[in-house]
C-alpha positions in Angstrom: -15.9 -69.6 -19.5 -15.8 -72.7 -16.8 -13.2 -75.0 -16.8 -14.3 -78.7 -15.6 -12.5 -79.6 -12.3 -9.3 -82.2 -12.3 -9.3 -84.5 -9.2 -6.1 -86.0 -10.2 -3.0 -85.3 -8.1 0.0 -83.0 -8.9 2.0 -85.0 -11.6 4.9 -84.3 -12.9 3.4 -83.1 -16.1 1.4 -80.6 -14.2 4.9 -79.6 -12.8 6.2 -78.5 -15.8 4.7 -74.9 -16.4 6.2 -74.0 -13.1 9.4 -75.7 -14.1 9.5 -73.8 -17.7 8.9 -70.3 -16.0 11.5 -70.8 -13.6 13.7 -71.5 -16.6 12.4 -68.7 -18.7 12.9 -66.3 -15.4 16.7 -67.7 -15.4 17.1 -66.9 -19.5 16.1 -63.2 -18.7 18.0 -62.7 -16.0 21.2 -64.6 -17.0 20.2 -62.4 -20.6 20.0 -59.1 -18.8 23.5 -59.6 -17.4 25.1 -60.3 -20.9 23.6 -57.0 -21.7 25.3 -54.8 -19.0 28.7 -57.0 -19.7 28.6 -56.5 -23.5 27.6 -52.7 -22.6 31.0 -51.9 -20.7 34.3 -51.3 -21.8 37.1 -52.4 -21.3 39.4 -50.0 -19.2 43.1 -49.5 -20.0 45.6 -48.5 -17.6 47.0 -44.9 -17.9 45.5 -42.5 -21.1 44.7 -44.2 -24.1 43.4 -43.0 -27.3 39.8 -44.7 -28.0 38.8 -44.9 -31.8 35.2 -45.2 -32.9 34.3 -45.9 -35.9 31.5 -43.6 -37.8 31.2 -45.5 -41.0 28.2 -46.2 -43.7 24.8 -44.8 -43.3 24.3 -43.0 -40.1 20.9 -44.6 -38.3 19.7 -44.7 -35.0 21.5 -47.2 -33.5 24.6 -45.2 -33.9 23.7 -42.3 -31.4 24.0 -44.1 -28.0 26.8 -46.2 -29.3 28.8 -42.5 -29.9 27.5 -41.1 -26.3 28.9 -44.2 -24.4 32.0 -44.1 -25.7 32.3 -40.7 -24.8 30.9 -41.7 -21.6 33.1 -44.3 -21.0 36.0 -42.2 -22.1 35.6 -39.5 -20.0 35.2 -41.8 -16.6 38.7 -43.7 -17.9 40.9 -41.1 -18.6 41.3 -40.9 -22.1 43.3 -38.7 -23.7 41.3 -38.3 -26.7 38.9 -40.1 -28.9 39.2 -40.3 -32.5 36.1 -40.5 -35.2 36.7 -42.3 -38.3 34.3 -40.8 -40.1 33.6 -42.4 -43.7 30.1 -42.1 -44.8 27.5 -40.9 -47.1 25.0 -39.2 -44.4 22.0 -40.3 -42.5 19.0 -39.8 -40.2 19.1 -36.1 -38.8 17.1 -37.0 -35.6 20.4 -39.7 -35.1 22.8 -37.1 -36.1 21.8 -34.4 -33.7 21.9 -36.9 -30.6 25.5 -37.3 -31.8 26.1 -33.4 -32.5 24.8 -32.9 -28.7 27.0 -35.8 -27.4 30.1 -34.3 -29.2 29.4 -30.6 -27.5 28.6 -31.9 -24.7 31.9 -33.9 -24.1 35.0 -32.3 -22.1 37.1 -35.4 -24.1 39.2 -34.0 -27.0 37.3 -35.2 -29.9 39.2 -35.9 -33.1 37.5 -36.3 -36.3 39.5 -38.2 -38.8 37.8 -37.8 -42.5 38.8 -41.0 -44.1 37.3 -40.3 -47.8 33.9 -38.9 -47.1 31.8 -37.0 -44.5 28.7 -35.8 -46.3 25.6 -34.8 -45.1 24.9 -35.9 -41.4 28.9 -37.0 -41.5 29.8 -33.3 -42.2 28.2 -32.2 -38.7 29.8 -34.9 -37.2 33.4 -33.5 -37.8 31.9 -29.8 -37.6 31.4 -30.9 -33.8 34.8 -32.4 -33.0 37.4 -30.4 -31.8 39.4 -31.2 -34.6 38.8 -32.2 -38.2 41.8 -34.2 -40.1 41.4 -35.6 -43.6 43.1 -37.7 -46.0 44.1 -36.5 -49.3 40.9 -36.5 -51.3 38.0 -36.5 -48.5 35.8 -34.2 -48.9 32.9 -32.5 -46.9 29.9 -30.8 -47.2 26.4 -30.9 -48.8 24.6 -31.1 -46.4 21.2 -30.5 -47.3 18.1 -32.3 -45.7 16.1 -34.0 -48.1 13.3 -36.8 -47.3 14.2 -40.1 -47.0 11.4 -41.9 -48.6 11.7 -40.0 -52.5 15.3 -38.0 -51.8 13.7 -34.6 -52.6 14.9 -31.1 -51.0 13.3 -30.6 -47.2 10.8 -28.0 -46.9 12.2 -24.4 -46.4 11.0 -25.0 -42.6 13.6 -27.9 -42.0 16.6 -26.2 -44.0 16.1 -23.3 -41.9 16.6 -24.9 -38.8 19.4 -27.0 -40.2 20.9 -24.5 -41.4 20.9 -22.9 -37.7 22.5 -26.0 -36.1 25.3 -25.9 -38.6 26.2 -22.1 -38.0 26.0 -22.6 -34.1 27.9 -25.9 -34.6 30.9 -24.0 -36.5 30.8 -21.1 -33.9 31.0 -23.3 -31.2 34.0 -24.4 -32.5 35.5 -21.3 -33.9 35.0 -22.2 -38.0 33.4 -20.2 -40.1 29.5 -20.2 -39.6 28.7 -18.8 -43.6 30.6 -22.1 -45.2 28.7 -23.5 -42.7 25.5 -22.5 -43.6 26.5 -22.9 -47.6 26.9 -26.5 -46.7 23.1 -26.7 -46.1 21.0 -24.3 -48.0 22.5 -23.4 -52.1 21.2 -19.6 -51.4 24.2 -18.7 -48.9 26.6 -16.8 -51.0 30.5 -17.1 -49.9 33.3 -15.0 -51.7 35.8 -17.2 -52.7 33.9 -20.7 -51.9 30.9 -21.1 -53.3 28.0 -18.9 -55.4 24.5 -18.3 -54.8 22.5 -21.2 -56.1 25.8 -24.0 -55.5 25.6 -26.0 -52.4 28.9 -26.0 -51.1 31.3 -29.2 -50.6 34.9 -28.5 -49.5 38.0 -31.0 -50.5 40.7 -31.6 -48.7 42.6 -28.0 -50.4 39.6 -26.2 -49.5 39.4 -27.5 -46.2 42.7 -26.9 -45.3 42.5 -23.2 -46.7 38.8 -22.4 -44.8 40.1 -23.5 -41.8 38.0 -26.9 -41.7 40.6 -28.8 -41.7 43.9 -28.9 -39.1 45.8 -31.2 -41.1 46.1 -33.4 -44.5 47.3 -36.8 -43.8 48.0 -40.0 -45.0 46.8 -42.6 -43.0 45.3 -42.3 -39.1 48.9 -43.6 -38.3 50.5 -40.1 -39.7 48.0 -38.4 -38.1 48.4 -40.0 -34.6 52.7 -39.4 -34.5 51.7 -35.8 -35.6 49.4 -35.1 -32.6 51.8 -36.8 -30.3 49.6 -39.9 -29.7 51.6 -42.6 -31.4 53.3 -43.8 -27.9 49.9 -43.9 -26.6 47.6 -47.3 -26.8 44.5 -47.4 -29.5 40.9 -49.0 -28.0 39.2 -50.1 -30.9 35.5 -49.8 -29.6 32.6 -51.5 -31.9 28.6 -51.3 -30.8 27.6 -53.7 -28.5 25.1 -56.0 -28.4 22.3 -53.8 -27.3 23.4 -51.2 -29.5 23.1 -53.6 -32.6 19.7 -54.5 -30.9 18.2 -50.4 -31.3 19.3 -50.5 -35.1 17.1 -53.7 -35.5 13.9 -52.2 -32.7 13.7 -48.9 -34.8 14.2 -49.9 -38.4 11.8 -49.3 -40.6 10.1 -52.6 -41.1 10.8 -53.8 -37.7 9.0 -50.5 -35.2 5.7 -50.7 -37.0 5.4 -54.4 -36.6 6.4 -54.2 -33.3 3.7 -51.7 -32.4 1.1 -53.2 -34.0 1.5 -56.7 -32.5 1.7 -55.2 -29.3 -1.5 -53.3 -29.7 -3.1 -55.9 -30.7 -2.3 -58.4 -27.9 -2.4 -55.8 -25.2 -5.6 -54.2 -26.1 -7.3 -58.0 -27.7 -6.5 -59.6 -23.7 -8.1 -56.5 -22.0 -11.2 -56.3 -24.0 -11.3 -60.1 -23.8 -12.0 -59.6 -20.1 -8.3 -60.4 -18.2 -4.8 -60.5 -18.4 -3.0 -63.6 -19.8 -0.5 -64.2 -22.3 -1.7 -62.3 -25.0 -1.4 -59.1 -23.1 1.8 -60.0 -21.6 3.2 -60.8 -24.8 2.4 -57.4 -26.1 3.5 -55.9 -23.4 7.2 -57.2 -23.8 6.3 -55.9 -27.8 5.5 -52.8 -26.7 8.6 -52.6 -24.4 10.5 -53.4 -26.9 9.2 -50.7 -29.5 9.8 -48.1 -26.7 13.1 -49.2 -25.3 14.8 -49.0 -28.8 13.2 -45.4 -29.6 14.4 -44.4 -26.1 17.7 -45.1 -26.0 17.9 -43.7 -29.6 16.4 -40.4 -28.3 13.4 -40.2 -29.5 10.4 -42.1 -27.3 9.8 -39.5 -24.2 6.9 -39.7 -21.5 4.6 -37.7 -24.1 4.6 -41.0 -26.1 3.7 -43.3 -22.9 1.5 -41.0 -21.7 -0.8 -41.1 -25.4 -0.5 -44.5 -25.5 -1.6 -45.0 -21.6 -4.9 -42.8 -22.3 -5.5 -45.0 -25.5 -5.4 -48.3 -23.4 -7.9 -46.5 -21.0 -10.2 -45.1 -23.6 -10.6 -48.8 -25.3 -11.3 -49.7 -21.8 -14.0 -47.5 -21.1 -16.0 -48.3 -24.2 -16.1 -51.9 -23.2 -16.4 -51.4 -19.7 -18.7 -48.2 -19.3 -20.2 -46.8 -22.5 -20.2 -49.6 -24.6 -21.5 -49.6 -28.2 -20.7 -46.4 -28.3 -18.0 -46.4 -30.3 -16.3 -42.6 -29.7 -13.6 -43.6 -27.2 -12.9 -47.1 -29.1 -11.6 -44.4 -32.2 -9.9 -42.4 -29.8 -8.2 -44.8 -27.6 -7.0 -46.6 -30.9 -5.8 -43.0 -32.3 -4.0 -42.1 -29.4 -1.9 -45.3 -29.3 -1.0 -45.1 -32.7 0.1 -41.1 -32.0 1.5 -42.4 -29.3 3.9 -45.1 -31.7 4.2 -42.6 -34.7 5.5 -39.3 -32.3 7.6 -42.2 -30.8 9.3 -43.1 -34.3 10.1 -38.6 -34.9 12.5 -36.7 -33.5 11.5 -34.8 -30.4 12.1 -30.9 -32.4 9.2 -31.0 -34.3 10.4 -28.2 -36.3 13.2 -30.5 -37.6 10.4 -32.8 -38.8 8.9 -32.0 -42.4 5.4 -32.5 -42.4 5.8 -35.2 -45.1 7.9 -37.2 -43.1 5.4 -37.4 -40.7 2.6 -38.0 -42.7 4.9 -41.0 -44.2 5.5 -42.2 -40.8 2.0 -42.6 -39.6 1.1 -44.1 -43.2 3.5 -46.4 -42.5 2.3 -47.5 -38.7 -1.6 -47.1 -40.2 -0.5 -49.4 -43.1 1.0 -51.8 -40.8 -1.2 -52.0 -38.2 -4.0 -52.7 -41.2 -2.1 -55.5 -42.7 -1.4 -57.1 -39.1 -4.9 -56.6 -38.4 -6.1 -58.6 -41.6 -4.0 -60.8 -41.2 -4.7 -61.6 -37.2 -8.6 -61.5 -38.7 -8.0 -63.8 -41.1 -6.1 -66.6 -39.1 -9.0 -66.6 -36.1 -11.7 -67.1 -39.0 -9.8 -69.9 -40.7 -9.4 -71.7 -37.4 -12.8 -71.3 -36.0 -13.7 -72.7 -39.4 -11.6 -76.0 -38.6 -13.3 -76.6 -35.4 -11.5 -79.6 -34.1 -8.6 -79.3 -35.6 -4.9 -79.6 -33.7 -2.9 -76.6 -33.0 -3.6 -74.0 -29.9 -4.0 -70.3 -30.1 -3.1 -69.4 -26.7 -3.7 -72.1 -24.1 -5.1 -75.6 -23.5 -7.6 -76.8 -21.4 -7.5 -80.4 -19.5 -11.1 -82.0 -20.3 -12.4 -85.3 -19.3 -11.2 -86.6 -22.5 -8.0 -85.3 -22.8 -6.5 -82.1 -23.4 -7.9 -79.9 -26.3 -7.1 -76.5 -27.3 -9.5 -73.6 -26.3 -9.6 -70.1 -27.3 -7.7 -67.7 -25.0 -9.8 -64.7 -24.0 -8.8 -62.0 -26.3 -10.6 -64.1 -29.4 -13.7 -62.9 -27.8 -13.4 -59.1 -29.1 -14.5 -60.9 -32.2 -17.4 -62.4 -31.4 -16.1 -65.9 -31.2 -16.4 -67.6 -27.4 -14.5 -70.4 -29.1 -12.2 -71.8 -32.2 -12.3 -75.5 -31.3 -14.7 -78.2 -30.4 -14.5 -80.1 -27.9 -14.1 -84.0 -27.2 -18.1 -84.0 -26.5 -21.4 -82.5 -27.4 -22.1 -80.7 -23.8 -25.9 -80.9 -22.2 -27.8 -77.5 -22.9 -27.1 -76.3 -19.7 -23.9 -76.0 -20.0 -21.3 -73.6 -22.0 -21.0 -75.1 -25.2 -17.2 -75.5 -26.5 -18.3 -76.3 -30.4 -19.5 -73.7 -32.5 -22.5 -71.1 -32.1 -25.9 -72.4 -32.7 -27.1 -71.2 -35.5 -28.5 -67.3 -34.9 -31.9 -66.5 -34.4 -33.8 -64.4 -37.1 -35.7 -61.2 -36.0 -34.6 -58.5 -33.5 -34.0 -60.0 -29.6 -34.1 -56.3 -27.8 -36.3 -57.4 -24.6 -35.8 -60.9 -24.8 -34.7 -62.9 -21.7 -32.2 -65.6 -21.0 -29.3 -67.8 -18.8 -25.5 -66.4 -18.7 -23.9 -69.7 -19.9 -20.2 -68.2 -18.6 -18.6 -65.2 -17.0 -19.4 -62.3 -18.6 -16.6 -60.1 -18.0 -18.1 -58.3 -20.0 -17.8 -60.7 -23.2 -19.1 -64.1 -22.7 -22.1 -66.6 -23.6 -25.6 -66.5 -22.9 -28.7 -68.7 -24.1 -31.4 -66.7 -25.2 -34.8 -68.2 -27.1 -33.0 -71.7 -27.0 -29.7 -70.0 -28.7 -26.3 -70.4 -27.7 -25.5 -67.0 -28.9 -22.1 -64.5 -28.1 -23.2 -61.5 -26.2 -21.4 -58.3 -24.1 -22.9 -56.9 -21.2 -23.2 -53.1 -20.9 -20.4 -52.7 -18.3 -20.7 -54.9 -15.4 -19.5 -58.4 -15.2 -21.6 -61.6 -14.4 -21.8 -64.6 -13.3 -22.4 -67.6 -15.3 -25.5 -68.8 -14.5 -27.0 -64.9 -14.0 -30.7 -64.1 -15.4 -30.3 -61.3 -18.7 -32.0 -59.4 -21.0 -31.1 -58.1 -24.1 -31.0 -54.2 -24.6 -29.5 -54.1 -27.9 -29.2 -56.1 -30.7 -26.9 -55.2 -33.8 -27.4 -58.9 -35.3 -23.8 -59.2 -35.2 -23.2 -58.1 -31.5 -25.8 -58.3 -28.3 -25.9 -56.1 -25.2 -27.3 -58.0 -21.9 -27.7 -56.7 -18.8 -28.7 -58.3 -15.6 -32.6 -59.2 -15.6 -34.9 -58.0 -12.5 -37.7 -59.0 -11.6 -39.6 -56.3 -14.0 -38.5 -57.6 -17.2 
């Protein structure tokens, strides 16, 4: 598309983009450094008992927040950290970042049962060094079930879970059958629990299997009888950019975010550059996969799917167009890429529903955004003169007028509004297409009325009509010929001297 020539000077209007990227440069920056402040600690000087606070529904955004105090405890010197642990349970791909976190730790790890640990809670304490509980808590039942209707895991997942428990409890010297009774109702233990009951322990039965150290009052008792009560308390609480992956990979949030960013990403590319549509999804995409990352889930297998898909779209614009094959396939793979993103990375811990539900709800998502994104270009091409922008403006004799920003083109449409003046026929016209020709163009000859790279304008038979070209870009101004016409989209190539 041409853009008419300014010969004014520099102004201070024209100034302003330059100004406002400078500015938005300085926000990032100034926002990245909040980040790494909020992320650190606070150190203490000598030993200090940290506290961390495992309470409500276990997500995603919990994990990291438990490995960097650990982290952070380890590197000041603590002299232990306590978990107070109240909560119903949770995401299992969440709760085994924590369970590896907790092994993983040379800090004593205290685990402080203040009413409830159930479920993913229960492995939680099972990993701490030591479990204490008020009079009351209890533990247990731990079986997986599926998130979306609460029915039972397949006997795949409770299998494995079942595993982790028992090499949990061995790890730490408890009993890996009560364990194991905790997931899966079959496990028979004398004394404890009978075949067909899933077991959850009180505070008596804790204390008599072993699963407990101590009953206590309050985290006060339970601090003068370790010997910690002379030593300060760091109350830690997530930070900012912990809070932040809780909001990236919830739910509603992850498939929106991966379905905006495909679609600005991939609309900008097969629009013929790179502008702020693709940059936008970029950041989007960045996003989706920085959250799932530090969560513990996103790996290279995900970037790697969704970096073939990108080049696969590319290839059926660019090289085999029409086609159609590696359209599907790049679009496949960069949802594959999202969904294995959104699972945990032990597909055996992953029941086949779950997954099913998970790429239903990226498919589903990604439809609705799509619709929607549809829907919006249509009503504004219909306008045609109206005032907003989609992604740019364009300075015109006239004034300046909104223009369509290159990714529109994947749909056909050169253009969503007209502009201040009906241009000659030789040049690209801004308004809406001519109305189409009737009968089949295949062989027919015309004028490239912009760059086709490789979506563009052409006038062909006296028609201002949208066309691609079958790989190569032109120049506006370039001889075609038509090679395929699907009435709603025509192939051009360059025109020799044969045609």
């Amino acid at each position: 598309m041409q853009r008419l020539a300014s010969t004014a000077p520099p102004t201070a209007a024209t100034s302003r983009p330059r100004d406002g990227r400078r500015l938005l440069a300085i926000a990032v920056l100034t926002l990245g450094v909040l980040l790494a402040l909020l992320g650190q600690g606070r150190a203490e000087d000598g030993p200090v008992v940290v506290v961390a606070p495992i309470q409500g529904e276990i997500d995603l955004g919990i994990a990291p927040f438990l490995d960097r105090v650990l982290a952070d405890a380890e590197a000041d010197g603590a002299a232990a950290v306590l978990l107070d642990i109240d909560t119903p349970g949770g995401r299992l791909d969440a709760v085994l970042e924590m369970r590896r976190s907790l092994l993983a730790s040379p800090v004593r790890t205290i685990a402080f049962i203040d009413s409830t640990a159930l479920s993913a809670g229960a492995l939680i304490a099972l990993a701490s060094e030591e479990i204490h509980v008020v009079p009351g808590g209890i533990m247990g039942a731990a079986t997986p079930v599926l998130g979306a209707t609460g029915e039972t895991a397949d006997e795949k997942v409770i299998s494995a879970v079942r595993s982790i428990f028992r090499a949990t409890a061995q790890e730490r010297d408890r009993d890996p059958l009560i364990a194991e009774a905790m997931v899966d109702p079959a496990v028979e233990v004398e004394g404890v629990a009978a075949s067909g009951e899933l077991v959850t322990l009180d505070d008596r039965q804790m204390l008599e299997v072993g699963y407990a150290d101590s009953v206590v009052a309050s985290r006060a008792e339970l601090l003068e009888g370790l010997g910690l009560s002379d030593l300060p308390l760091v109350e830690v609480e997530p930070t900012l950019a912990e809070r932040l992956v809780r909001l990236l990979t919830s739910a509603l949030v992850a498939p929106l975010l991966l379905s905006l960013g495909i679609w600005l990403l991939v609309g900008d590319l097969l629009g013929g550059g790179v502008g702020i549509g693709a940059s936008v999804g970029l950041v989007l995409l960045g996003a989706f996969f920085y959250g799932h990352l530090l969560a513990g889930l996103s790996g290279w297998e995900d970037l790697v799917l969704v970096t073939i898909g990108v080049v696969l779209l590319l290839v059926e614009v660019f090289v085999i167009p029409g086609v159609g094959i590696a359209g599907i396939l790049g679009l496949a793979a960069l949802l594959g890429g999202g969904v294995l993103a959104m699972v945990n990375r032990d597909l055996d811990l992953v029941p086949m529903t779950q997954l099913l539900a998970v790429a239903g709800r990226v498919t589903l998502t990604f439809l609705v955004v799509s619709i929607v994104i549809i829907t919006v270009i249509v009503l504004i091409a219909r306008r045609g003169g109206g005032e907003g922008t989609v992604l740019g403006t364009e300075r015109l004799q006239g004034g300046s007028r909104p223009v369509t920003a290159r990714w529109l083109r994947w749909f056909g449409s050169s253009d969503v509004l007209a502009p201040d003046a009906e241009p000659s026929p030789d040049t690209p016209s801004r308004g809406r297409p001519d109305p189409q020709p009737r009968g089949a163009l295949v062989g027919k000859q015309g004028v490239a009325l912009s760059d086709l790279r490789p979506a563009g304008v052409a006038r062909i038979e006296g028609h201002r009509i949208d066309v691609v070209t079958t790989g190569e870009w032109l120049s506006a101004g370039d001889p075609v010929t038509v090679v395929t016409d699907e009435g709603y989209r025509r192939v051009v190539r360059l025109a020799d001297s044969t045609d």
